[in-house]
C-alpha positions as CSV (number, residue, x, y, z in Angstrom):
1,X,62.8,-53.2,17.3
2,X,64.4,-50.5,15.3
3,X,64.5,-47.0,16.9
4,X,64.7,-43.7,15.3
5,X,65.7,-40.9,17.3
6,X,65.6,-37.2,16.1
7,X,65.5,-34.1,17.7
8,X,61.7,-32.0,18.5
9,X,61.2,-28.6,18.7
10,X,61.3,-28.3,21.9
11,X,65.0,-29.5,22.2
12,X,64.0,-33.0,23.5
13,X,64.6,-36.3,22.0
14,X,61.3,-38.3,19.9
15,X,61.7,-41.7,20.1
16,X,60.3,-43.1,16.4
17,X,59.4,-46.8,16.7
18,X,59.6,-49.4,14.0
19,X,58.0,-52.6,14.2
20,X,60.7,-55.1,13.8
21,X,61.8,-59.0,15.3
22,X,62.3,-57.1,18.8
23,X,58.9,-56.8,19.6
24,X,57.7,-60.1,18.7
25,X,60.4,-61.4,21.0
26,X,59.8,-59.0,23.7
27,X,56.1,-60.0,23.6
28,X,56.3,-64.1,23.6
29,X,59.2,-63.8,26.5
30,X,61.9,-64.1,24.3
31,X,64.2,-61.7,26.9
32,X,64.3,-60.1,30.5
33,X,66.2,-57.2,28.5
34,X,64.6,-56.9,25.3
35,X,61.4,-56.7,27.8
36,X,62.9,-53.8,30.0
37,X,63.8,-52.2,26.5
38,X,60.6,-52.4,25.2
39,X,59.2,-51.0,28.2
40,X,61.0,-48.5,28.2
41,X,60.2,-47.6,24.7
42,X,56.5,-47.8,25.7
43,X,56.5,-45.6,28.6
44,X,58.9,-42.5,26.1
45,X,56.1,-43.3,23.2
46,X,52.9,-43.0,25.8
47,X,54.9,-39.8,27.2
48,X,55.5,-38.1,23.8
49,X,52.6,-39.0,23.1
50,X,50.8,-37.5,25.8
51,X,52.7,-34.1,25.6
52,X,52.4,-33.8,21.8
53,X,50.4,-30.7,20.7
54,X,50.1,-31.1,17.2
55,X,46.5,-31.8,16.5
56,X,45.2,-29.6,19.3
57,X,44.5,-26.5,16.7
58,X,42.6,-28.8,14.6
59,X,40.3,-30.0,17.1
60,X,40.1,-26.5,18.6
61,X,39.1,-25.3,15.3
62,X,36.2,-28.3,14.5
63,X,34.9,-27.6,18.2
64,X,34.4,-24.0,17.2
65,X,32.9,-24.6,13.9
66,X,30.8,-27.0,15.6
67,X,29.2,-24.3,18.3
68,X,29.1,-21.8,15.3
69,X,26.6,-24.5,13.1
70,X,24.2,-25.1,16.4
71,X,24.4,-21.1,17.3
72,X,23.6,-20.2,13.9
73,X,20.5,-23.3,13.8
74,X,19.0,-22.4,16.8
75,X,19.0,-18.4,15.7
76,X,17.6,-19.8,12.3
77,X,14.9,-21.8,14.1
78,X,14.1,-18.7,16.5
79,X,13.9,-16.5,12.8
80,X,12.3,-18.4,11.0
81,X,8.8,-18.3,13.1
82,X,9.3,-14.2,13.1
83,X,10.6,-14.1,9.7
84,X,7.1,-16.5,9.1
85,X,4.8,-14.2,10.7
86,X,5.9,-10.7,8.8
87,X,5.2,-12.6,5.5
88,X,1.7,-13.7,6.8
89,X,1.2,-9.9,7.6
90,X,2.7,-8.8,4.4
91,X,0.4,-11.0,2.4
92,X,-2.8,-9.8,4.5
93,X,-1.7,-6.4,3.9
94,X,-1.4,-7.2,0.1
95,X,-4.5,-8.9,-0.3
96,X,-6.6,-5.8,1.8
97,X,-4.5,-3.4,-0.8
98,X,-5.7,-5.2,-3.8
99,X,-9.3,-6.0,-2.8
100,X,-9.6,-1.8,-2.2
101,X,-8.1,-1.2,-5.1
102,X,-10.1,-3.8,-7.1
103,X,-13.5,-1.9,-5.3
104,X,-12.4,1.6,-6.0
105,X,-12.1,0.7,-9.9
């Protein structure tokens, strides 16, 4: 297994795995130490993992967007049966206007 390190943000190290003949080995027993290496590579890729931060805006951002749709739904929904009723008045009153103004002529 071929590592890659380089230097985060933060100041610590980022372990960059690449698949190579290591891991194959590692995995069908070929090695006490290329097992404890690759365990060890494990455990810094499943704690980098755990402590990187970089898609967190983006799902903070969906989430939002996401209670914004269903807010503005369910106000539409709500709306809808007032904005339903005024029309149905509206029209009443428009039909009552004409019919008097239809009689008066």
């Amino acid at each position: 297994m071929r590592v890659g390190i380089r230097q985060a943000p933060g100041g610590t190290p980022e372990v960059r795995r690449k698949a190579g003949p290591l891991v194959a080995s590692a995995r069908a027993g070929g090695g006490v130490i290329a097992e404890r290496i690759f365990v060890q590579l494990e455990m810094s890729f499943w704690k980098s993992f755990w402590h990187n931060q970089s898609g967190q805006d983006m799902v903070e951002y969906s989430l939002l967007l996401a209670f914004v749709c269903l807010a503005s739904a369910a106000l539409f929904i709500g709306v809808g049966r007032n904005v339903a009723a005024i029309w149905g008045y509206t029209s009443t009153s428009m039909q009552q206007a004409y019919c008097a103004a239809s009689a008066s002529s």
